[in-house]
py3Dmol code that shows the C-alpha trace and the ligand (Angstrom):
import py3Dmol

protein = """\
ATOM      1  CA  UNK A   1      43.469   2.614  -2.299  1.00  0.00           C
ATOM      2  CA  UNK A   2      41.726   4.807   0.352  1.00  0.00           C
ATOM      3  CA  UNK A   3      37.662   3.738   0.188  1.00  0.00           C
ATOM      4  CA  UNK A   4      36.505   7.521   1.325  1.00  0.00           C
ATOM      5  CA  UNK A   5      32.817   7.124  -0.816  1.00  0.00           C
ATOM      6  CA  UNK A   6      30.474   7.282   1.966  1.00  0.00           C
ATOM      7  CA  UNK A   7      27.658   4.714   2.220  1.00  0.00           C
ATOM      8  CA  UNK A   8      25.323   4.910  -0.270  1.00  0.00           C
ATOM      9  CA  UNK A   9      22.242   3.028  -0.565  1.00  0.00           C
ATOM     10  CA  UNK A  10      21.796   0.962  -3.955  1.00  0.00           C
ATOM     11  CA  UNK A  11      19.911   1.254  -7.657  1.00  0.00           C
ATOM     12  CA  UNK A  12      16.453  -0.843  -7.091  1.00  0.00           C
ATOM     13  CA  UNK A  13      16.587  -3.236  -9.841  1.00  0.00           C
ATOM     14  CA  UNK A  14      12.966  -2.371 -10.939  1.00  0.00           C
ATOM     15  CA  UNK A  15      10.856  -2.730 -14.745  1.00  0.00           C
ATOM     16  CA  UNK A  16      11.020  -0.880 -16.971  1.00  0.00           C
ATOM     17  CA  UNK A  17      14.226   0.434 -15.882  1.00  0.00           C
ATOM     18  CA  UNK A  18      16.372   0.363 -12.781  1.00  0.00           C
ATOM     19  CA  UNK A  19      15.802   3.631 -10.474  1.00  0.00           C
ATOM     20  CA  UNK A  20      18.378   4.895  -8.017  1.00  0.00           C
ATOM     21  CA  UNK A  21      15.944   6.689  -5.026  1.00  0.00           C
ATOM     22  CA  UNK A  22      16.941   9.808  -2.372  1.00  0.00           C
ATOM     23  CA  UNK A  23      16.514   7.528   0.568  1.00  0.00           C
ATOM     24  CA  UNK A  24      15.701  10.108   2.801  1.00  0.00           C
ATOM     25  CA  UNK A  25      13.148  11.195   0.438  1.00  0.00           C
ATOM     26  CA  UNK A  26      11.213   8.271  -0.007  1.00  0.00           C
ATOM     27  CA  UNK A  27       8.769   6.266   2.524  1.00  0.00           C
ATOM     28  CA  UNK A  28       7.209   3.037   2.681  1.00  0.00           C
ATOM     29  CA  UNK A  29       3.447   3.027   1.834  1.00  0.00           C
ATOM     30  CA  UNK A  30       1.583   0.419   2.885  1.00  0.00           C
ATOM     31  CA  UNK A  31      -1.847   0.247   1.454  1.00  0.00           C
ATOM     32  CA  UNK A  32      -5.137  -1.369   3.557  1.00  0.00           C
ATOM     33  CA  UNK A  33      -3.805  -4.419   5.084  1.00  0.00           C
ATOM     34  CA  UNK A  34      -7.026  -4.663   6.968  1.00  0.00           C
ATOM     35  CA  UNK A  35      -8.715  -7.470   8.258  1.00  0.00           C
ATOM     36  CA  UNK A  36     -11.735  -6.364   6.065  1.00  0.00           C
ATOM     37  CA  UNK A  37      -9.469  -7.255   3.007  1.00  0.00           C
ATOM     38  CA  UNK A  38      -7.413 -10.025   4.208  1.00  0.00           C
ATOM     39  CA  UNK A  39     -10.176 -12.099   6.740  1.00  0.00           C
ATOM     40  CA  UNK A  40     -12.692 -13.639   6.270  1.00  0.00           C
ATOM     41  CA  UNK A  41     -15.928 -12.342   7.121  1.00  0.00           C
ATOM     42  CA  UNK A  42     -14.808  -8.871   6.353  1.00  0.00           C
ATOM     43  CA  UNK A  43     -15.689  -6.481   3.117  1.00  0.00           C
ATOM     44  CA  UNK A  44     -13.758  -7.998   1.008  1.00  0.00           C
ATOM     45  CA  UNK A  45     -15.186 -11.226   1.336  1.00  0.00           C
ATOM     46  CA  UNK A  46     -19.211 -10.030   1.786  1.00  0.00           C
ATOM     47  CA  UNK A  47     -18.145  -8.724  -1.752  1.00  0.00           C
ATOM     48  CA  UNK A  48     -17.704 -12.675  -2.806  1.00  0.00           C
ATOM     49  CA  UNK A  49     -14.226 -12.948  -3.222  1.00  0.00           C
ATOM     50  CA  UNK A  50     -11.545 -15.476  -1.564  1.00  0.00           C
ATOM     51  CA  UNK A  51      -9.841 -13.632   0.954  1.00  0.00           C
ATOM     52  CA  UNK A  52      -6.806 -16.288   1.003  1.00  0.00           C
ATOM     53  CA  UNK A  53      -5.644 -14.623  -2.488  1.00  0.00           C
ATOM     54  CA  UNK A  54      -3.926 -11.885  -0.387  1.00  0.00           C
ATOM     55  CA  UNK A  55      -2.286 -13.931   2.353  1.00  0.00           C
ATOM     56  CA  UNK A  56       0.849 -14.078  -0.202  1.00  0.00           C
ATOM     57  CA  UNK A  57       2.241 -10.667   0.577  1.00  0.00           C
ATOM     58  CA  UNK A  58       2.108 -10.787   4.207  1.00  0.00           C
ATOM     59  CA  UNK A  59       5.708 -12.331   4.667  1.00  0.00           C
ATOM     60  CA  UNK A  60       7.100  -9.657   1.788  1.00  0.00           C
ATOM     61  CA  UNK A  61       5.551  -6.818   3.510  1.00  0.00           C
ATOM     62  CA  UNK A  62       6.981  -7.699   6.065  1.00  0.00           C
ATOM     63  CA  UNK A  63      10.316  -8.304   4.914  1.00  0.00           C
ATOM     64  CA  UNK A  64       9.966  -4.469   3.677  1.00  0.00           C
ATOM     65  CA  UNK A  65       8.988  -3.280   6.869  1.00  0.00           C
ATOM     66  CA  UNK A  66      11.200  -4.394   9.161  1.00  0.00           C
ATOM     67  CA  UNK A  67      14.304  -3.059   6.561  1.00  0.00           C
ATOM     68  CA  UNK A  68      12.499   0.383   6.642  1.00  0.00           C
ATOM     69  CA  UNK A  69      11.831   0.624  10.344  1.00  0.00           C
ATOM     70  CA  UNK A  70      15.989  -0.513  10.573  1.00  0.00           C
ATOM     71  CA  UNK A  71      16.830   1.746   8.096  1.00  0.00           C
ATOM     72  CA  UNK A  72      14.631   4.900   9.439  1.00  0.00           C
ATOM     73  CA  UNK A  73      12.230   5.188   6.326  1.00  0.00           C
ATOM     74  CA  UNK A  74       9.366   7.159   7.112  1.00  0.00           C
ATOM     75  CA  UNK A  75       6.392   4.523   7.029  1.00  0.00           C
ATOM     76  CA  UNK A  76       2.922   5.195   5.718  1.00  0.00           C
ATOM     77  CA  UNK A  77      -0.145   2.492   6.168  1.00  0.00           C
ATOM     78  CA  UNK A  78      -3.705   3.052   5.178  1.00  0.00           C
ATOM     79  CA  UNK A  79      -6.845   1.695   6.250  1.00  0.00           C
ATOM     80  CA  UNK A  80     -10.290   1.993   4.034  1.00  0.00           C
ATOM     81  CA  UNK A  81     -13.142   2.465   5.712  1.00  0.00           C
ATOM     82  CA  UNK A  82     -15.955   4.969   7.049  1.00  0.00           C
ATOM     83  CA  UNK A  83     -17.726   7.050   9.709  1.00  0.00           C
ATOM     84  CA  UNK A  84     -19.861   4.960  12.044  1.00  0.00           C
ATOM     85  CA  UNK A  85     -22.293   7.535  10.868  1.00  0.00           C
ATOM     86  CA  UNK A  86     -21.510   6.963   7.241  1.00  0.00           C
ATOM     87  CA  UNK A  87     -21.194  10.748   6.331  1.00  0.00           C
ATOM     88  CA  UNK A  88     -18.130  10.070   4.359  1.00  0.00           C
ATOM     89  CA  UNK A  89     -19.701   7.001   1.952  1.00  0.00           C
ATOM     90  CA  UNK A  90     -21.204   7.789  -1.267  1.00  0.00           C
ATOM     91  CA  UNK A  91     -24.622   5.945  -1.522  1.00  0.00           C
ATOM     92  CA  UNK A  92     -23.246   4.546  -4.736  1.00  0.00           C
ATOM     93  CA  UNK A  93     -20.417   3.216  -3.064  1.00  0.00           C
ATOM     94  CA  UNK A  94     -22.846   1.800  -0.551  1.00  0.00           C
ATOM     95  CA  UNK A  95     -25.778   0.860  -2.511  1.00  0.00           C
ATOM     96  CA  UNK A  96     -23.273  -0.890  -4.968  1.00  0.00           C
ATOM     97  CA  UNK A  97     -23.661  -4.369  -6.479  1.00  0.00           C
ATOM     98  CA  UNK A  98     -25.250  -7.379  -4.087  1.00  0.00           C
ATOM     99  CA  UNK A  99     -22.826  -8.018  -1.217  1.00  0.00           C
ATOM    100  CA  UNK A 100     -23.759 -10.540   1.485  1.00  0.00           C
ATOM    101  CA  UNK A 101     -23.633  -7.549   4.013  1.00  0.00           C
ATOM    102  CA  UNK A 102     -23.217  -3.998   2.973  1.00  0.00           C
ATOM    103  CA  UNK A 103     -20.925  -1.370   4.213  1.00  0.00           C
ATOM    104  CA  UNK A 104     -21.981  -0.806   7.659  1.00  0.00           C
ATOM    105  CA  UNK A 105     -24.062  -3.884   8.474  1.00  0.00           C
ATOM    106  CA  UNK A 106     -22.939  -5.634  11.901  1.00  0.00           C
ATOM    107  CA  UNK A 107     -20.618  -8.612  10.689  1.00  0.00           C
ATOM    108  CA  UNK A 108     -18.377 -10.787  12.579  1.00  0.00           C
ATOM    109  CA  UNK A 109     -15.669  -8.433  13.156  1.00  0.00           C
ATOM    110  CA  UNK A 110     -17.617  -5.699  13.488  1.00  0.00           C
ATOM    111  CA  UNK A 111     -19.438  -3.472  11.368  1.00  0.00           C
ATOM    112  CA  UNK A 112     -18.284  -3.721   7.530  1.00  0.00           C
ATOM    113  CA  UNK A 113     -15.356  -1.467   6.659  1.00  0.00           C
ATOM    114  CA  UNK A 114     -16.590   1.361   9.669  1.00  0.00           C
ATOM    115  CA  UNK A 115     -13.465   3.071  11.710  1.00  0.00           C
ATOM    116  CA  UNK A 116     -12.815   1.616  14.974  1.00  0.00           C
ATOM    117  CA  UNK A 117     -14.258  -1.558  13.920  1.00  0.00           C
ATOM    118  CA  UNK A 118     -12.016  -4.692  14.977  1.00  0.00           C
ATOM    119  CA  UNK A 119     -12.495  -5.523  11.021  1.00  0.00           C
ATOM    120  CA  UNK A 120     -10.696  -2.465  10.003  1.00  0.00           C
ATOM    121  CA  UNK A 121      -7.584  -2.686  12.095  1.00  0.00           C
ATOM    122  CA  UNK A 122      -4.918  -3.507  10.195  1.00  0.00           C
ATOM    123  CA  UNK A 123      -3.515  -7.503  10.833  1.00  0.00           C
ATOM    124  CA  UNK A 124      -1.235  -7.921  13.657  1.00  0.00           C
ATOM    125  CA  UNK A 125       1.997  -9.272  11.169  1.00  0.00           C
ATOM    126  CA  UNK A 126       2.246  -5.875   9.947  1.00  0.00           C
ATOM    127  CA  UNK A 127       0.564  -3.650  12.804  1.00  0.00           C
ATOM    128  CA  UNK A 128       1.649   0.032  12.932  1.00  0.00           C
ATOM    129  CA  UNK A 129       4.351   1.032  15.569  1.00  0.00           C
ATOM    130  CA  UNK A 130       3.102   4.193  17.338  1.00  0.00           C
ATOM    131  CA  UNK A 131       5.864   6.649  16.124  1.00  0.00           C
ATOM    132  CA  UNK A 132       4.115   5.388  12.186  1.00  0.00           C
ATOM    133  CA  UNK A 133       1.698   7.112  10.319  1.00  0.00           C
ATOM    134  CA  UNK A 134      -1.555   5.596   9.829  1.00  0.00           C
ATOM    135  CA  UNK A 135      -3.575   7.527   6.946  1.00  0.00           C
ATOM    136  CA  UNK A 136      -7.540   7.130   7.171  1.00  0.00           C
ATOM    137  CA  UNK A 137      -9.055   7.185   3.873  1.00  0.00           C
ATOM    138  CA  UNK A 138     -12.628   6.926   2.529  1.00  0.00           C
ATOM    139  CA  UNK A 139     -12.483   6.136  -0.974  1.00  0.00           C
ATOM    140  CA  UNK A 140      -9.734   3.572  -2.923  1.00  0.00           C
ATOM    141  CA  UNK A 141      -6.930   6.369  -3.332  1.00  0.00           C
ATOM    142  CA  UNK A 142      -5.005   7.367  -0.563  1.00  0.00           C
ATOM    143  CA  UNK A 143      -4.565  10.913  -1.678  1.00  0.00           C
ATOM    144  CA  UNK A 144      -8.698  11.711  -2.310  1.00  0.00           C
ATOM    145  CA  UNK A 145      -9.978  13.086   1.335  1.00  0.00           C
ATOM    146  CA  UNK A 146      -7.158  12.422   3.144  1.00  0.00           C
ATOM    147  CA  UNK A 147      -3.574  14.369   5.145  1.00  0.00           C
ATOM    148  CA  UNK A 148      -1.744  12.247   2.939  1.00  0.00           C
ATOM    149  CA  UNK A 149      -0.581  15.341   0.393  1.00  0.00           C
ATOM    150  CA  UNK A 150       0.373  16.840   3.332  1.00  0.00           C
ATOM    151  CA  UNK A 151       2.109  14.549   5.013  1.00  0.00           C
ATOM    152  CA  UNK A 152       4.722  13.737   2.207  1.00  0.00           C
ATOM    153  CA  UNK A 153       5.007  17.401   2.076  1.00  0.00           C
ATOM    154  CA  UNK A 154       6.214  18.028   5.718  1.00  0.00           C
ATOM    155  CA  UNK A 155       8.376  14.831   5.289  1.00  0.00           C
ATOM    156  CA  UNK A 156      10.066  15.994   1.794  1.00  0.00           C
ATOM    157  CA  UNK A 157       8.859  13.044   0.405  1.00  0.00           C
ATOM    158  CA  UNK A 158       9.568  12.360  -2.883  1.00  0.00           C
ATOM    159  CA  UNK A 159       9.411   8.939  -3.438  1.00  0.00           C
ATOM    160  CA  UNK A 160       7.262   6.127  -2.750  1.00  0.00           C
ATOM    161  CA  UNK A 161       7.452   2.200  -1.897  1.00  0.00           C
ATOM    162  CA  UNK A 162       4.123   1.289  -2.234  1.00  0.00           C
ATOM    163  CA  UNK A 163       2.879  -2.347  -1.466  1.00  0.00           C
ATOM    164  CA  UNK A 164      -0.253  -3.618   0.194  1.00  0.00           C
ATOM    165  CA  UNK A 165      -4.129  -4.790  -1.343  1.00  0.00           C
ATOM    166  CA  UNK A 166      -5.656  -4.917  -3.667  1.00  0.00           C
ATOM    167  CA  UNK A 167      -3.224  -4.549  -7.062  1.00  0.00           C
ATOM    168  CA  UNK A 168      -5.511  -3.173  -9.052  1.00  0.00           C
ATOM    169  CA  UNK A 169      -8.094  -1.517  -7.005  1.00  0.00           C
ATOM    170  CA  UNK A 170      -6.299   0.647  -3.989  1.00  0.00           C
ATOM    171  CA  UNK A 171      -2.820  -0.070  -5.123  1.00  0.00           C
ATOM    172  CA  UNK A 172      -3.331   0.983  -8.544  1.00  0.00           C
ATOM    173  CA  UNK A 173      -5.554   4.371  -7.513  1.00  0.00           C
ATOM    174  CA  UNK A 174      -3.333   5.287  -4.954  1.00  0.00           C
ATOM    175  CA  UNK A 175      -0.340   5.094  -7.270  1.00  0.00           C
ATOM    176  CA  UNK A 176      -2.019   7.103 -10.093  1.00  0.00           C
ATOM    177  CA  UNK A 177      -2.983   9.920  -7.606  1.00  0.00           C
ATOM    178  CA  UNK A 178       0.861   9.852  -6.717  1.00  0.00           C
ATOM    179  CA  UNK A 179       1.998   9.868 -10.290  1.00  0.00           C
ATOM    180  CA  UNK A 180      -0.274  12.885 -10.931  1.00  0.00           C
ATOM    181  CA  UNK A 181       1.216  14.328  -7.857  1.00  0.00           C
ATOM    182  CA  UNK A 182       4.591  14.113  -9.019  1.00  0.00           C
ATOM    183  CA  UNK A 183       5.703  11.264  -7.226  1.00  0.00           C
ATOM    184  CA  UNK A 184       7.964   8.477  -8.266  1.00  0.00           C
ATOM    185  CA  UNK A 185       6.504   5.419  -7.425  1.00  0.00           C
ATOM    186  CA  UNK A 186       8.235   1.813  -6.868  1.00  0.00           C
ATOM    187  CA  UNK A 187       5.176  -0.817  -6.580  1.00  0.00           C
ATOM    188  CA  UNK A 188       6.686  -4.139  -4.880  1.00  0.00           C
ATOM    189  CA  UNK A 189       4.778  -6.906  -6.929  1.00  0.00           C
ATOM    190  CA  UNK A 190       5.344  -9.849  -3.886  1.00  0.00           C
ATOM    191  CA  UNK A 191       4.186  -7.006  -1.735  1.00  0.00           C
ATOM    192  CA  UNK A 192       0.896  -6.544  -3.698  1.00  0.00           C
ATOM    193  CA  UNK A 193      -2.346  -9.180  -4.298  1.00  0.00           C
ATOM    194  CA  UNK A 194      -5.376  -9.341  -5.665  1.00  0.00           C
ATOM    195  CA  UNK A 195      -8.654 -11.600  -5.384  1.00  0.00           C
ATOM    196  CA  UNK A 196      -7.765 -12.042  -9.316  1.00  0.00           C
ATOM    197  CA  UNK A 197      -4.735 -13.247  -9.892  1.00  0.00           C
ATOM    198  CA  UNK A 198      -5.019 -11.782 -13.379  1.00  0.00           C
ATOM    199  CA  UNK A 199      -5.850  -8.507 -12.162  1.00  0.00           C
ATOM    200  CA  UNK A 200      -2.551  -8.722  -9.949  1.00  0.00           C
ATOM    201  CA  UNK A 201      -0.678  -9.426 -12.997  1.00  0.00           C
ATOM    202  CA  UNK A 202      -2.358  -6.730 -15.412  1.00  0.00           C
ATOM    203  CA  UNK A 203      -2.208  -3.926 -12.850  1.00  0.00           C
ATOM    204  CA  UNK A 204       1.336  -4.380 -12.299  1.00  0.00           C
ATOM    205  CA  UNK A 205       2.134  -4.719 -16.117  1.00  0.00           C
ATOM    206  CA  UNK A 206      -0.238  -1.305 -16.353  1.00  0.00           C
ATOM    207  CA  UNK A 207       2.181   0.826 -14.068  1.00  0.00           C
ATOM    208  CA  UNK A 208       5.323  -0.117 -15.468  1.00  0.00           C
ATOM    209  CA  UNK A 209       4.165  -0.287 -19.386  1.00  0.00           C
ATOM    210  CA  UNK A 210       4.872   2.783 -21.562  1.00  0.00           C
ATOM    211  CA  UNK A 211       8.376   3.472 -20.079  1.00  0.00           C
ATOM    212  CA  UNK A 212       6.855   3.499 -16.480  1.00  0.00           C
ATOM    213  CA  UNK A 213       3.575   5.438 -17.299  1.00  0.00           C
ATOM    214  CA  UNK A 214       2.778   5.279 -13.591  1.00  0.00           C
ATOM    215  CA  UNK A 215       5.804   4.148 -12.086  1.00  0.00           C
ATOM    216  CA  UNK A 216       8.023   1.110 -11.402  1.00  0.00           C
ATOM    217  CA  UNK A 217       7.599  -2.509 -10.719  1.00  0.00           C
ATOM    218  CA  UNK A 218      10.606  -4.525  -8.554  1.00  0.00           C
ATOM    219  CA  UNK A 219       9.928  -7.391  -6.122  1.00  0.00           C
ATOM    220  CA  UNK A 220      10.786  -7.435  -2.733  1.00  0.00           C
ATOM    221  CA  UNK A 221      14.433  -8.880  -2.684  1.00  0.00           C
ATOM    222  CA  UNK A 222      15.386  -6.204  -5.493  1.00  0.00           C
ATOM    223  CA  UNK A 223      13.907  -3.152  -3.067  1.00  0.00           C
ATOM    224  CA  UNK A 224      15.736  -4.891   0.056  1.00  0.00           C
ATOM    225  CA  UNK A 225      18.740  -5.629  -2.044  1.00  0.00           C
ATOM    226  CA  UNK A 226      18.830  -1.588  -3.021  1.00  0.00           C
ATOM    227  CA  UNK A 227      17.764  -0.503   0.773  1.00  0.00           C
ATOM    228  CA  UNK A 228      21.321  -2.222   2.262  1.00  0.00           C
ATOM    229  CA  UNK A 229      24.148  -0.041   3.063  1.00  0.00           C
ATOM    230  CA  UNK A 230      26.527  -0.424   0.680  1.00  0.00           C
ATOM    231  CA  UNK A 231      30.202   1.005  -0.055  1.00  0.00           C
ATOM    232  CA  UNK A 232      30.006   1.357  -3.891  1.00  0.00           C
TER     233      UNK A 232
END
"""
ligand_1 = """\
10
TIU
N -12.418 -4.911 -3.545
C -11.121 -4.710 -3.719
O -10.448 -5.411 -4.470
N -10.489 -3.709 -3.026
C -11.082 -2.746 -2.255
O -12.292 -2.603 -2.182
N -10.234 -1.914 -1.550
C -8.848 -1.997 -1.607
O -8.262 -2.421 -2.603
N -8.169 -1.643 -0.515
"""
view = py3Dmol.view(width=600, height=400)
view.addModel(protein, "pdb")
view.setStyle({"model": 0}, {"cartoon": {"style": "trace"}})
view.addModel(ligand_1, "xyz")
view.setStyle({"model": 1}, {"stick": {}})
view.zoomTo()
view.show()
């Protein structure tokens, strides 16, 4: 029998349910894989937590990445952080809680979560290509103050890989402000971490509880399963 079905790309096998994507309309979205988060002596670990919680979804990520820069996927990172003037952080964002050094205070790679800052670039395993997007964003969502609505516009985005740190804080606003938006959202679990293991778990089991109330959950080898070329 003549095989004339052009390649399609695969269902992701994803909780609650398995979701079959519009390749072209759907981009990887990498969320704040910033030294801040991920080293230490950056914000995340003047805030007292222990940054080597996150290291696991590096090599995921990664895995992701180099499929969607194979495959053509537009990809999306972020990076958290300010103004070296600080126009753009609440005080109460600032002023919050009792961090070893706040946001802005000269640290070891730089001043704490400010633009430019060697301690906001994101880490070299994952580093942006130049023809990538890299979305600057003040707060923990990646749509609040940002191109990012925009972007996914122009691009006829319609769905959204989204991976990065931390589960529950920027992984979890970012994908609510997409849900709201309209967007379909795959999280990739390996591809996510917290400082709290238990918050890793709980904000994954919060997106994909209800039927999906915020989106999907599938682990890496599931999304790069479903990104391969296949003939079926
Ligand atoms: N503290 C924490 O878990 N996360 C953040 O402050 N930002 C992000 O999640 N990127």
């Amino acid at each position: 029998m003549l095989n004339s079905a052009k390649p399609t790309k695969g269902v992701i096998g994803a909780e609650p349910e398995p979701i079959k994507l519009d390749w072209p309309a759907t981009a990887l979205l990498i969320i704040d894989m910033q030294r801040d988060f991920m080293e230490p002596g950056g914000f995340g670990e003047t805030l007292g937590n222990d940054v080597s919680q996150l290291a696991r979804a590096v090599k995921p990520i990664g895995a992701v990445l180099t499929a969607a820069r194979d495959t053509g996927m537009l990809v999306i990172h972020t990076r958290e952080g300010h103004l070296p003037d600080l126009s753009d952080a609440p005080p109460a964002k600032v002023e919050r809680g009792a961090p070893s050094l706040r946001i802005g205070d000269p640290g070891p790679m730089g001043r704490i979560l400010i633009r430019g800052e060697a301690g906001h670039d994101i880490i070299p395993e994952l580093y942006p290509l130049d023809s990538e997007i890299v979305i600057d964003k003040p707060g923990k969502g990646a749509f609040y103050a940002t191109e990012l609505g925009d972007v996914l516009e122009k691009y006829g985005i319609e769905n959204l890989l989204v991976c990065g740190v931390t589960t529950e804080v920027c992984v979890n606003t970012t994908v609510r402000e997409a849900n709201d938006r309209g967007y379909r959202c795959v999280v990739i679990s390996d591809g996510c971490a917290s400082y709290f293991p238990e918050f890793h778990e709980m904000g994954l089991k919060m997106i994909k509880a209800q039927g999906g109330i915020f989106g999907w959950v599938a682990n890496s080898a599931a999304v790069l399963e479903a990104m391969k070329v296949s003939t079926t």
